[in-house]
Each structure stands twice: as structure tokens, then as C-alpha cells.
C-alpha positions in Angstrom: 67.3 126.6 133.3 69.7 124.2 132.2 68.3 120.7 133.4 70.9 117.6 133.9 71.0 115.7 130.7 70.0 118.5 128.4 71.9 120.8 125.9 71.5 124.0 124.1 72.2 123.7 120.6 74.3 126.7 118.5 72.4 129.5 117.6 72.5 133.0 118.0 70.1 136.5 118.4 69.6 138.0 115.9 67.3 141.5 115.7 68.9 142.1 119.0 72.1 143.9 119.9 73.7 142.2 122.9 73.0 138.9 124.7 73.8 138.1 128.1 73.6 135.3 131.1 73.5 136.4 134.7 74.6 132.9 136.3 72.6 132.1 139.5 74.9 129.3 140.4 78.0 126.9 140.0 79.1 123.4 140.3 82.9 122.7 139.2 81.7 119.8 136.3 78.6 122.4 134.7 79.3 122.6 130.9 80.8 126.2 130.1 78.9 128.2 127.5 80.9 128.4 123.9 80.8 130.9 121.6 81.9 130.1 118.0 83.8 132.5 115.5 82.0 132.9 112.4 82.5 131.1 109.2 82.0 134.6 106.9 85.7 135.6 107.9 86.9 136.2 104.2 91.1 136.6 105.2 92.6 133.9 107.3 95.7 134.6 108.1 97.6 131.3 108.7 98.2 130.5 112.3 101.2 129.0 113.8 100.0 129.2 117.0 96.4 129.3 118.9 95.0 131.4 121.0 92.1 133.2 122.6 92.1 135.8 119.2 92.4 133.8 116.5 91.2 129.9 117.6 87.7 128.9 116.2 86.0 128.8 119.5 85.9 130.2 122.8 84.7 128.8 126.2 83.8 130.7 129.3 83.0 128.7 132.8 79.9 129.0 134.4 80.5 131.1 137.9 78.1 132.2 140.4 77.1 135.9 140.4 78.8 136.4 136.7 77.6 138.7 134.1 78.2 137.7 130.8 77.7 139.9 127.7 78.6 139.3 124.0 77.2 140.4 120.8 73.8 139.0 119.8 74.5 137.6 116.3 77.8 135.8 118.0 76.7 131.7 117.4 76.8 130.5 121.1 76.2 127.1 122.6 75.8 124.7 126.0 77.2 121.1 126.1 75.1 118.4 127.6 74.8 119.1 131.9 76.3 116.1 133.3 75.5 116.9 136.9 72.4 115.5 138.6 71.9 119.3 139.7 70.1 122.5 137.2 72.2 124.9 135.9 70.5 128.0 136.9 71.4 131.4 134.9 68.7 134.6 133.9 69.3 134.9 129.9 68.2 138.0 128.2 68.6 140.0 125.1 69.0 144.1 124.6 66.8 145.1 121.2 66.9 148.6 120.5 63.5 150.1 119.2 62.5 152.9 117.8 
């Protein structure tokens, strides 16, 4: 639950293995979730031109019904919901045990 004026900070999950939002609705102005490439990348090959494999971040939109899965320790984050309505989405985490 994602109430109007509120954000979620970057962070990630660790002692998990995947991460995942189920989004339970949409509205066309709800803040997309972002995930952020990490800073231990030791070669950085100089870019001449941007895109989705080599930019520093990456933003997916929120859309009803969507599953959403990415690696746990992937630094992820919400901008502030402008709307006046919740942002509704069932978060969850896969830890394997044994």
C-alpha cells in the first residue's frame, strides 16, 4: 500500500532470492517502481549511447494485473504518489531454506 504523498526509499532484499509486486491497480500519473544498477560494476565500458542494458537505472509502470519479478539484492525504489488515490500492489519475497 502505497498511500498518496508517501515514497519508498532504495533498498533491496537481501537473504532472499527473488522479489516481486503483483499490482492490484493503476492510475496513468502512479509513480513507476525503479530499479538501480549497482555501483560494484568494476569495467565500464564507455557508452556512446544509452539504453535499457547499460543506463544506470531502469523504470517499469505500474499496470493492473502485472507480475513483476527481479532479483532480490537488485536496489529498487518508489517516487513520491502524487494521486489522491493508494497505489495498491501484494509485495513478496522467495527465500530458499534448508
Amino acid at each position: 500500500l502505497q498511500r498518496p504523498g508517501s515514497a519508498f526509499r532504495s533498498h533491496a532484499h537481501f537473504n532472499n532470492v527473488f522479489s516481486g509486486v503483483f499490482y492490484l491497480n493503476e492510475h496513468p500519473d502512479f509513480p513507476p517502481i525503479t530499479f538501480w544498477r549497482p555501483n560494484e560494476t568494476n569495467i565500464v565500458p564507455r557508452a556512446t549511447k544509452y539504453n535499457i542494458f547499460n543506463q544506470g537505472s531502469f523504470q517499469q509502470n505500474v499496470k493492473k494485473d502485472t507480475l513483476v519479478m527481479f532479483p532480490a539484492w537488485l536496489q529498487h525504489s518508489v517516487d513520491i504518489n502524487p494521486t489522491d488515490a493508494d497505489r495498491l500492489g501484494i509485495s513478496f519475497n522467495v527465500m530458499l531454506r534448508g
